[in-house]
C-alpha positions as CSV (number, residue, x, y, z in Angstrom):
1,X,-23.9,18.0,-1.0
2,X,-21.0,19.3,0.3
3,X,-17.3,19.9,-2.2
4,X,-14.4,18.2,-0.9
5,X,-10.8,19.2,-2.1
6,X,-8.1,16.2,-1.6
7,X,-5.2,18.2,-1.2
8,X,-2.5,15.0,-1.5
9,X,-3.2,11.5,-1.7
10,X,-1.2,8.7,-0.1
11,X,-0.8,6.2,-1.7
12,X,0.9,2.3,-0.8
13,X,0.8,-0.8,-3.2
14,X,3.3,-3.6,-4.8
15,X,5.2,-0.5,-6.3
16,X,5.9,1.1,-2.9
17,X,5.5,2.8,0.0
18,X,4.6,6.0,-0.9
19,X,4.2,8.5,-4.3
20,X,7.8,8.9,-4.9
21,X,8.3,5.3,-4.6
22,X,5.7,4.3,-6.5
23,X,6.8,6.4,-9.5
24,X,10.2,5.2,-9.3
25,X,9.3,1.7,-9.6
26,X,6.5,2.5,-11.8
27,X,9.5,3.2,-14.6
28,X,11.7,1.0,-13.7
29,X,13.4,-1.9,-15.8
30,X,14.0,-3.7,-12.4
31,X,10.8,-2.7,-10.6
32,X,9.0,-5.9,-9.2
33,X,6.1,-6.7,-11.4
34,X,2.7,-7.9,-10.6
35,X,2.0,-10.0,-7.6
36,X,4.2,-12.7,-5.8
37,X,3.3,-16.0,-4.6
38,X,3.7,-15.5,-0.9
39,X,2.7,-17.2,2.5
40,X,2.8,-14.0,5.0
41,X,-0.5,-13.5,5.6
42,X,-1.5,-17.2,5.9
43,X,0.2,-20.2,7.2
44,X,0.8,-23.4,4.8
45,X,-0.9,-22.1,1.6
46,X,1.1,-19.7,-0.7
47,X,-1.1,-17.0,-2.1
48,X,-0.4,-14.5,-4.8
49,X,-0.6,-11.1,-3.6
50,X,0.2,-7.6,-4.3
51,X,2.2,-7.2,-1.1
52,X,3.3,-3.3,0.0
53,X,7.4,-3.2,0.8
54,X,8.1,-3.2,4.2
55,X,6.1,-2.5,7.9
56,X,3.1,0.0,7.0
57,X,2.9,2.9,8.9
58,X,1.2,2.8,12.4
59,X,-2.7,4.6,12.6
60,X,-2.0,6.6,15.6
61,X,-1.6,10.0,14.5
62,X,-5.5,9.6,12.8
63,X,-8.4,10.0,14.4
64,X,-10.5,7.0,15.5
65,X,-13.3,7.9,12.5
66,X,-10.4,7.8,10.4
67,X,-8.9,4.4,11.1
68,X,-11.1,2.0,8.6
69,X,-10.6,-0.9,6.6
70,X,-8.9,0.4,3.9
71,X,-5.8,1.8,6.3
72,X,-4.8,-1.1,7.9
């Protein structure tokens, strides 16, 4: 087996967009909390769900063996 070293992570959820933001919100009193009942990602029926803030970032700059489930 081969070592691996993960240099930085990335990292997008209901906190934020990216480390920094994720922190921030992380600690703060206003921060949103949890997950929100929402219809974005189907039509008539509300859903709760842990939605990341704003557009996420477009896969382009990866390459094709790189663009899997868990990065769209």
């Amino acid at each position: 087996m081969s070592e691996v070293f993960l240099n930085t992570l990335g990292m997008a959820n209901a906190l934020g967009r990216d480390v920094d933001g994720v922190a921030a919100n992380l600690f703060a009193s206003d921060a949103p909390r949890g997950v929100a009942p929402t219809d974005t990602v189907t039509s008539n029926r509300r859903l709760a769900l842990g939605l990341v803030p704003g557009p996420m970032p477009g896969l382009g700059q990866w390459p094709l063996r790189c663009r899997d489930a868990t990065m769209r």
